[in-house]
VMD Tcl script that draws the C-alpha trace (Angstrom):
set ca {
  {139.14 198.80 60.31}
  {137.23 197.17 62.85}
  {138.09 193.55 63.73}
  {135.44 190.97 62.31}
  {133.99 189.54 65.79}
  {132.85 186.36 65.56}
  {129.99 184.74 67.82}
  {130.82 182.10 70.04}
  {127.87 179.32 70.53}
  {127.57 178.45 74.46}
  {127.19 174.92 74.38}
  {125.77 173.76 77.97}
  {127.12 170.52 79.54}
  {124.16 168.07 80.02}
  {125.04 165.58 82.52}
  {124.00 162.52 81.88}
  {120.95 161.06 83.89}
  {121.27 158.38 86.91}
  {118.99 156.82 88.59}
  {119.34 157.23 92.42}
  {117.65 155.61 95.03}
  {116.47 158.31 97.87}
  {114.70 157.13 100.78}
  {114.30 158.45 104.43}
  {116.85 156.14 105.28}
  {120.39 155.35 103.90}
  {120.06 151.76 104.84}
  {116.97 151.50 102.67}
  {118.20 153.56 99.53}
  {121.45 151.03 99.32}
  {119.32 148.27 99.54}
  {117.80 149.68 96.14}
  {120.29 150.48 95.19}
  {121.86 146.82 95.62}
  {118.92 145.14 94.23}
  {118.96 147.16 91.02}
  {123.14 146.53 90.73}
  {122.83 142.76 91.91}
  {119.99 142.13 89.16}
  {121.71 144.05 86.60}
  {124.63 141.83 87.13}
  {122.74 138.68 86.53}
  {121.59 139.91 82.89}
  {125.70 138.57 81.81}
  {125.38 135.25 83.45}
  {125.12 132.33 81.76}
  {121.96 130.52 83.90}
  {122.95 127.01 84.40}
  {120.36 124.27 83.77}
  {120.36 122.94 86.95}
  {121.73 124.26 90.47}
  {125.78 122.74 91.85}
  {126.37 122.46 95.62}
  {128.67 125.15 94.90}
  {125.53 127.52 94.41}
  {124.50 127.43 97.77}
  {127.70 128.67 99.24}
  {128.51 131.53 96.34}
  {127.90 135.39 96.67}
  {127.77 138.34 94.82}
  {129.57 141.27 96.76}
  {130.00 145.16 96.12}
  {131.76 147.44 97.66}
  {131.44 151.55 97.05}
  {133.94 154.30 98.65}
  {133.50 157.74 96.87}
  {135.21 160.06 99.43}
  {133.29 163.26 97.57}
  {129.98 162.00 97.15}
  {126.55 163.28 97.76}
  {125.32 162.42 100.75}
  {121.70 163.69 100.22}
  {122.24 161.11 97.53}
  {123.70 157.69 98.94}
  {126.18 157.08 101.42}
  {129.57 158.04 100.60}
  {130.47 154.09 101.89}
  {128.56 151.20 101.61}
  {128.76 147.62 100.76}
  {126.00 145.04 99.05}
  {126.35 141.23 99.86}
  {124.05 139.00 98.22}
  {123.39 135.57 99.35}
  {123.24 132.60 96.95}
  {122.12 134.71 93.61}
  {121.46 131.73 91.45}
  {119.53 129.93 94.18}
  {116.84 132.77 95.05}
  {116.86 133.57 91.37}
  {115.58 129.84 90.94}
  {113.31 130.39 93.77}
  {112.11 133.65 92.39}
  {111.72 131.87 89.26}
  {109.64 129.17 90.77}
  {107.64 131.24 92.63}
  {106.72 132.83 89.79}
  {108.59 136.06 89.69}
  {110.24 137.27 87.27}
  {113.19 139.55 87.78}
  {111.84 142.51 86.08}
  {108.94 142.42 88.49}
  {111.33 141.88 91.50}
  {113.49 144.99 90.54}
  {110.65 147.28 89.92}
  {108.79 146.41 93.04}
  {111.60 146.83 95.27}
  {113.38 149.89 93.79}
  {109.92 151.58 91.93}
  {108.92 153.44 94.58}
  {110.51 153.52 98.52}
  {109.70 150.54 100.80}
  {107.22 151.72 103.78}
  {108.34 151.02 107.45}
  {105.76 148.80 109.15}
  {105.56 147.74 112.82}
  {103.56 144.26 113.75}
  {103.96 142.42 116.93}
  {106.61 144.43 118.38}
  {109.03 143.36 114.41}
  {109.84 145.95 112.06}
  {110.18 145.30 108.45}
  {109.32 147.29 105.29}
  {106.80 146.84 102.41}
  {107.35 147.79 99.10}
  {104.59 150.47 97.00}
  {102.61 147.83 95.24}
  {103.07 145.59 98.15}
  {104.24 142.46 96.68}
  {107.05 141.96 98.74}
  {108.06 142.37 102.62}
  {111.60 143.56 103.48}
  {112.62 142.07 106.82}
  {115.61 142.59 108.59}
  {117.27 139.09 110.58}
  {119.23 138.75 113.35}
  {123.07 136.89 112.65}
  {121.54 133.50 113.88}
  {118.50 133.63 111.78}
  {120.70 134.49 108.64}
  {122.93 131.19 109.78}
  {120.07 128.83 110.06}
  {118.40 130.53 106.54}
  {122.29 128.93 105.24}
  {121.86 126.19 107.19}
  {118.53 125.21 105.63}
  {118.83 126.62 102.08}
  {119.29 123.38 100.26}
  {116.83 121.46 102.26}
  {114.18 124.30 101.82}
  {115.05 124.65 97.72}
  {114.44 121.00 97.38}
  {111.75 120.82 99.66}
  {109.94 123.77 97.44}
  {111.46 121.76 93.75}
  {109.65 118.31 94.74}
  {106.29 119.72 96.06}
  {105.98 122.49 93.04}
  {105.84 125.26 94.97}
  {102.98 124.37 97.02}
  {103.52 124.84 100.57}
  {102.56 127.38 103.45}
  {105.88 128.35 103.76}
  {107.51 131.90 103.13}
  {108.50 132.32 99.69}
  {112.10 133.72 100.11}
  {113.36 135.88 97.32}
  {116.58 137.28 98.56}
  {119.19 137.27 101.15}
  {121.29 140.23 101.42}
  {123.50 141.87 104.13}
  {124.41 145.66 103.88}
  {127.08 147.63 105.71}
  {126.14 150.99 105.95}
  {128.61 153.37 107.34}
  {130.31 150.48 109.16}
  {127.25 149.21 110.11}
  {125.84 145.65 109.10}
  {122.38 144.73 108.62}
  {120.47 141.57 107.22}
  {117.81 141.35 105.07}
  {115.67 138.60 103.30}
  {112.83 139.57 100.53}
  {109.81 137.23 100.89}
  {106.24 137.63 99.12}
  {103.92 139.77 101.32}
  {101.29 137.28 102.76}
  {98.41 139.99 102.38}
  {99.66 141.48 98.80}
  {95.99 140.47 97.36}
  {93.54 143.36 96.84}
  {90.78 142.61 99.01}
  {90.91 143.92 102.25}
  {91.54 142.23 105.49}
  {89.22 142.85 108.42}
  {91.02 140.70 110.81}
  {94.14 139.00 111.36}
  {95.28 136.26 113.63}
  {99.16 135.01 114.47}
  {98.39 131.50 115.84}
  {100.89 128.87 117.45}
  {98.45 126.29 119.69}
  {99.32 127.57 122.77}
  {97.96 129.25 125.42}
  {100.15 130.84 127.70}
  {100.24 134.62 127.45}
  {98.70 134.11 123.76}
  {96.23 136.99 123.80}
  {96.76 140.32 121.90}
  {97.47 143.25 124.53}
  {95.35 146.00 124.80}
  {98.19 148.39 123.22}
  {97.89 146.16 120.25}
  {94.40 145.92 120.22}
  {93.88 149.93 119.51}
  {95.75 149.46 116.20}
  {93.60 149.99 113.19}
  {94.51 146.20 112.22}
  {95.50 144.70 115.45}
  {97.29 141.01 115.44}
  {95.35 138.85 117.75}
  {96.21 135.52 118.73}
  {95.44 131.94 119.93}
  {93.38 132.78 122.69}
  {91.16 135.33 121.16}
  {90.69 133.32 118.63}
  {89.26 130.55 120.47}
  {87.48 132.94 123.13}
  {86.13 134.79 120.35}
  {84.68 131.09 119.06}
  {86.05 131.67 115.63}
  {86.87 128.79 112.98}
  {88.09 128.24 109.45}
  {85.01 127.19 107.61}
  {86.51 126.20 104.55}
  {84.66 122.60 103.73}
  {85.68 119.14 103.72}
  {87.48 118.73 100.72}
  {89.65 121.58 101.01}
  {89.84 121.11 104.84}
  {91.56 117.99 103.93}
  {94.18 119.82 101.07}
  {94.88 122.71 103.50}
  {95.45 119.94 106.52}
  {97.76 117.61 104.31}
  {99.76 120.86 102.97}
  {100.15 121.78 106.70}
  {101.29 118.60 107.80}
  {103.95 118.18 104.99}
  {105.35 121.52 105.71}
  {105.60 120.82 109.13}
  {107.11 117.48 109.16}
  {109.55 119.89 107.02}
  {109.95 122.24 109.69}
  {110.30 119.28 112.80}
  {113.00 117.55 110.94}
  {115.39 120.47 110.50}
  {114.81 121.22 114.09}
  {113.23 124.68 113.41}
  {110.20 125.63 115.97}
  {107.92 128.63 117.11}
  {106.70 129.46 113.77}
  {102.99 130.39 113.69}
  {100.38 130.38 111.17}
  {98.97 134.32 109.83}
  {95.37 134.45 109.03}
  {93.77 137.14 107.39}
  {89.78 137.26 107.58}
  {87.95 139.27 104.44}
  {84.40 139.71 105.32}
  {82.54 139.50 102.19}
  {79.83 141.60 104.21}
  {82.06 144.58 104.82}
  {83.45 144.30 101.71}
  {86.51 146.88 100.63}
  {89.67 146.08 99.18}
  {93.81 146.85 100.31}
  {93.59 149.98 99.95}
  {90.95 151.57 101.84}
  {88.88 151.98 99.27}
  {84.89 150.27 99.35}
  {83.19 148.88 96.65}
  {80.77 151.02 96.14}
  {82.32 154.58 96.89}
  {82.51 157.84 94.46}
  {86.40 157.24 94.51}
  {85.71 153.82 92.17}
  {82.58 155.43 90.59}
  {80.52 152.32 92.03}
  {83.26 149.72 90.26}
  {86.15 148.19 90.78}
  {88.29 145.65 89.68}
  {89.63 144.10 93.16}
  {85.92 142.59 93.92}
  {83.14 141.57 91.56}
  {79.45 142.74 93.12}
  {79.06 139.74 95.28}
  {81.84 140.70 97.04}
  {83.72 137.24 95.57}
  {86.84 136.90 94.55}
  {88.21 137.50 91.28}
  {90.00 135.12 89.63}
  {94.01 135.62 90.18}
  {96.62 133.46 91.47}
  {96.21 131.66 94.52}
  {92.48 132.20 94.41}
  {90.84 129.37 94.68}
  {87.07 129.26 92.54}
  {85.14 126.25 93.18}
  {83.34 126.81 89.25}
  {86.79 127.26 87.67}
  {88.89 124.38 89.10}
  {91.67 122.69 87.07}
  {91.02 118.67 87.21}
  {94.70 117.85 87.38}
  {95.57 120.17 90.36}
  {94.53 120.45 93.70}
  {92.07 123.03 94.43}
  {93.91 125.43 96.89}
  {96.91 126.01 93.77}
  {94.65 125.32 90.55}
  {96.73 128.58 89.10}
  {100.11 129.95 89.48}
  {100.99 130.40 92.81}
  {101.27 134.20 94.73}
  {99.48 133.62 98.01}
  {97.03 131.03 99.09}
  {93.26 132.00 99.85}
  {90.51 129.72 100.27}
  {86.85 131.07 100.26}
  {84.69 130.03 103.39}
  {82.17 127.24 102.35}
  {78.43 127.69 101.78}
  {77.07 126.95 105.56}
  {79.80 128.98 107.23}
  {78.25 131.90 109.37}
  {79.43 134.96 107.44}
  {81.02 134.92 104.08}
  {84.56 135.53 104.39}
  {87.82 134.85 102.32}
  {91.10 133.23 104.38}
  {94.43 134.21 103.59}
  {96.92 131.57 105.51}
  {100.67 131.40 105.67}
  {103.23 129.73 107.98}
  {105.57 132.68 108.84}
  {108.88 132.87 111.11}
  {110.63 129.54 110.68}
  {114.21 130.31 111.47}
  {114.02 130.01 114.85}
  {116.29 126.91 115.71}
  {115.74 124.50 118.70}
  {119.34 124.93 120.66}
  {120.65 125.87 123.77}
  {119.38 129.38 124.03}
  {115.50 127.39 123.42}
  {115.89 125.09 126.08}
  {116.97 127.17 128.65}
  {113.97 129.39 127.70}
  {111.83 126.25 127.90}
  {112.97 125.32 131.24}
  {112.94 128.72 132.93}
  {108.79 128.76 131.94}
  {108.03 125.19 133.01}
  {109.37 126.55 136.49}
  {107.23 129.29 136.37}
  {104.21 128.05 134.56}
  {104.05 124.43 135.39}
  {104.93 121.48 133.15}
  {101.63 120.75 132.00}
  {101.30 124.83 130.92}
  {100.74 125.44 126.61}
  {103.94 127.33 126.89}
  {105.40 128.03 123.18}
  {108.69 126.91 123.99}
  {108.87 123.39 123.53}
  {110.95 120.71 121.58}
  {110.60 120.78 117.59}
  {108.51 117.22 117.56}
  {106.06 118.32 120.61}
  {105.67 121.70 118.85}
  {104.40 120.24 115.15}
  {102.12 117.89 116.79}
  {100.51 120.37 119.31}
  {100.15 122.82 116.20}
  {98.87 120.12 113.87}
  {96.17 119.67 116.78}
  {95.29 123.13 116.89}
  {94.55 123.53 113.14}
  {92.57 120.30 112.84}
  {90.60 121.93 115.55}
  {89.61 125.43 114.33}
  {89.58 124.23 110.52}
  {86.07 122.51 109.68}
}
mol new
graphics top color blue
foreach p $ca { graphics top sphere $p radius 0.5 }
foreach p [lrange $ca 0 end-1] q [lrange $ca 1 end] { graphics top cylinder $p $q radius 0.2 }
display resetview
């Protein structure tokens, strides 16, 4: 008799699903992949209410050596070092971002390489956040002034030109070891920016070069500006806000012996309208609307904005909501209608040997009465301060 055969049910292995963070470059795709470990891990701590001197010296650290993994993947070896978790968290919280937001921003989609004034750095898809890499001595004087900065940020409420740091990290990629800090992108609102300026009050070889102006968006500086006969025309009262804010954040800066920062500008003429990404008001793409500009070409109402019919009584007008980014519209007899977006950027540049032999070798060759940018912390605020009170009316 013939044997009963029974049927055998192939059962197929499903593997289970893991998120992996591809980008162009290995140094990028750990940094994801960091960011999504190192927030993960703060979901099982117990936030304290208030930070411990102790906090300012901790990190988080992670190591990974799989000898047979995919390298069209991740790196087979890589470490993750985060700076000071519960202080940026704090930061991050005071800035108003949450950490959802902060892990789906930088790990949603793959940061995009940007070049500006000869620095490299990355943006992330929605671009919220810049990812910029630091020399060793700029990540020692970020330790240096950590505390100073988080208090400086707790007793004015956030409201300051400064970057808004969200994360120090360094990665070792294949031996090799890179730092990076997360910081809120200065130009992450949606209207467009027709020009941009990197100012510092001086004068000596402070002109953009012509390589630099044939960029789509080139970075032009002091001299331009002031050839060009350009000002801020923002109005009294908020002249005076925007002045006082700058003062107090570089008294900050003077005091911790921290120089050659500059101040971005980003003009949006109301005229040419357009928003972030490319797109005009009025074209077949939007079907004639869009939600980044209202029809006069103001701007909406969103964090940072500042609306002189929609003002809150008990805060000054520049941060009357939440602050992302500060922009001020021009006042009513400026020339053209334009929106400023202004940030001090680059402040971890320390005043020390390496500056002062800098600042002597250009006094020889400029002369001591030359603008040159290289100049003691105290002489550097006030001929800044100077400069603003001059272009801002």
């Amino acid at each position: 008799m013939p044997k009963n055969k029974t049927k055998s049910k192939r059962i197929k292995a499903v593997s289970q699903k893991v998120k992996l963070f591809r980008a162009k470059e290995p140094l990028i795709s750990v940094f994801m992949w960091g960011i999504n470990s190192t927030i993960n891990e703060l979901t099982h701590v117990n936030i304290p209410p208030m930070l411990m001197p102790d906090d300012f010296k901790a990190y988080n650290k992670i190591k990974i050596d799989r000898q047979y993994f995919n390298k069209d993947n991740m790196p087979s070896h890589f470490k993750v070092k985060e700076y000071c978790p519960l202080v940026f968290r704090n930061l991050r919280e005071r800035f108003r971002v949450t950490d959802s937001q902060y892990m789906l921003s930088l790990t949603g989609s793959e940061p995009v390489m940007k070049e500006d004034s000869g620095s490299t750095y990355y943006l992330t898809g929605d671009k919220r956040f810049i990812i910029k890499t630091l020399t060793r001595e700029e990540v020692e004087e970020m330790h240096h002034i950590l505390k100073h900065y988080h208090e400086y940020v707790v007793e004015y409420h956030s409201k300051t030109l400064l970057p808004q740091y969200f994360g120090a990290y360094r990665l070792t990629v294949e031996k090799q070891e890179s730092y990076v800090v997360v910081m809120r992108n200065v130009f992450s609102h949606p209207l467009r920016v027709h020009r941009k300026y990197d100012l510092k009050g001086s004068t000596v070889q402070r002109e953009a070069s012509e390589k630099e102006k044939s960029k789509e968006l080139p970075t032009f500086k002091d001299n331009d500006f002031v050839s060009e006969g350009h000002k801020m025309y923002i109005g009294n009262e908020n002249k005076a806000e925007l002045l006082e804010i700058i003062r107090r954040d570089v008294e900050f800066l003077s005091k911790n012996n921290l120089m050659d920062y500059r101040l971005l500008l980003g003009v949006h003429d109301a005229d040419q309208g357009g928003n972030a990404s490319g797109v005009d008001d009025e074209s077949e793409e939007t079907g004639g609307e869009t939600d980044s500009v209202n029809s006069d070409n103001s701007p909406p109402e969103s964090p940072g904005i500042v609306n002189s019919e929609n003002k809150d009584p008990n805060a000054p007008s520049l941060f009357a909501h939440p602050v992302e980014i500060i922009s001020i519209p021009s006042s009513d007899n400026a020339p053209k209608k334009s929106i400023y977006f202004v940030a001090i950027i680059d402040i971890l540049t320390h005043y020390g040997m390496k500056k002062r032999t800098a600042q002597a070798a250009k006094t020889v060759k400029h002369g001591s009465h030359a603008q040159i940018s290289t100049i003691p912390p105290d002489q550097y605020a006030k001929r800044f301060l100077d400069f603003m009170e001059n272009i801002i009316v």
